[in-house]
C-alpha positions, -999 to +999 in steps of 0.1 A: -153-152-389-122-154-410-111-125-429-127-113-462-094-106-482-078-145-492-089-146-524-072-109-529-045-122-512-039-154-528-043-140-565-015-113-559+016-138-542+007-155-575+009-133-596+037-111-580+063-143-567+084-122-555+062-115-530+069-138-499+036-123-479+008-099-481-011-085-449-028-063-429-029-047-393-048-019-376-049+004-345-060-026-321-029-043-327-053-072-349-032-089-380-041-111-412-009-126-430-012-145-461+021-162-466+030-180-501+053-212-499+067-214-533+100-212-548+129-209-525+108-203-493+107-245-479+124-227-445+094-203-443+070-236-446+089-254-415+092-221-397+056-219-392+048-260-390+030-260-419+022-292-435+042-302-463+018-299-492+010-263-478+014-238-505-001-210-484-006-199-448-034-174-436-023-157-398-047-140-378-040-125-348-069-108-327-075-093-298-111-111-278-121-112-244-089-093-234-067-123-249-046-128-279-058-155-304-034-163-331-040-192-349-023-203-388-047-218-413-027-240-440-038-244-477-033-267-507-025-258-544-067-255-548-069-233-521-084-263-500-074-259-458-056-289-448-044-275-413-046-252-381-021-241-359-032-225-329-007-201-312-016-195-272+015-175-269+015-148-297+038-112-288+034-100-320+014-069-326+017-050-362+017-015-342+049-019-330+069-031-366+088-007-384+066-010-412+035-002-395+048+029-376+063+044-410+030+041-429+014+057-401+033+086-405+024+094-440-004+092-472+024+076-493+041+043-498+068+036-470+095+008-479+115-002-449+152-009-448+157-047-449+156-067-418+149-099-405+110-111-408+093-120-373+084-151-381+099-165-413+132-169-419+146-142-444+157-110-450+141-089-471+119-054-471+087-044-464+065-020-488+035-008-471+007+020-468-017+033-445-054+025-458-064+056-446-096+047-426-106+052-390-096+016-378-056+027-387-051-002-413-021-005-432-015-030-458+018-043-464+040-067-489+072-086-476+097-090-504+129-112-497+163-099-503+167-132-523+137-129-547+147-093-552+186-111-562+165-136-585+146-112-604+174-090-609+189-120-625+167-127-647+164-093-660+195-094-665+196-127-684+166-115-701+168-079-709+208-074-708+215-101-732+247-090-748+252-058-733+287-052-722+294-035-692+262-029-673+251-031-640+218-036-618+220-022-588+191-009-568+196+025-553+169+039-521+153+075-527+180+090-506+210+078-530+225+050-507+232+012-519+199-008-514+217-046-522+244-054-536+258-048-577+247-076-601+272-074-628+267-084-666 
């Protein structure tokens, strides 16, 4: 049986575009990705053979019979599945990101240090929390580094209209640089 949360999902990568993925993995090292194709993320689309018309991707990764099945599910504009890709060969396993390990480690919301995704080409963070059940869940959102650059662009176009001599700049809990200076 597929996975109960697609709709959930589906509805948050469109409201929230900045989001490049939303997903899930647990203890047993199983994994459900929902991956969003819009915007500037056409590499993402050929990284994972997905059809061109795709504008999402559902990845689930379990564990049966002692064997990984990983498989990609591709879907329309209306949510309609116009392809599979089936993945023999999986090595990935949630418990062993960076994301997983830091929400495991604490009630509250980790974000990671950007890196490069595992299977889509970008760079970007991961935000991320342990669901707090017995099966050792944690939900997670990927955020490009290139989204993050887009929306503080238009903020700034937006919001900073005018202003002379500002700057955006996003700054982690512990005081250091997260990106770069957007200057306006």
């Amino acid at each position: 049986p597929e996975h109960p949360l697609p709709p959930i999902m589906i509805e948050n990568l469109e409201r929230f575009p900045q989001m490049a993925s939303i997903y899930l993995g647990n203890g047993t090292g199983d994994f459900y990705r929902m991956v969003a194709f819009k915007g500037d993320r056409a590499s993402a689309r050929a990284s994972v053979k997905a059809p061109p018309t795709a504008m999402f991707a559902a990845q689930r990764i379990v564990t049966a019979d002692g064997k990984r099945d990983a498989r990609w599910r591709f879907f329309d504009t209306d949510s309609g599945e116009i392809g599979i890709n089936i993945d023999p060969a999986t090595s990935y396993d949630p418990r062993q990101r960076p994301w997983y390990a830091a929400a495991m480690k604490t009630p509250n919301i980790v974000v990671t240090d950007y890196y490069a995704f595992a299977s889509v080409p970008s760079v970007g963070l991961t935000v991320a929390r342990r669901w707090g059940d017995a099966n050792d869940n944690v939900i997670a959102a990927d955020v490009t580094m290139s989204s993050v650059s887009q929306y503080l662009g238009s903020v700034r176009a937006q919001q900073m209209r005018g202003t002379r001599n500002a700057e955006i700049a996003v700054i982690q809990k512990d005081g250091r640089l997260k990106i770069g200076r957007a200057h306006v």
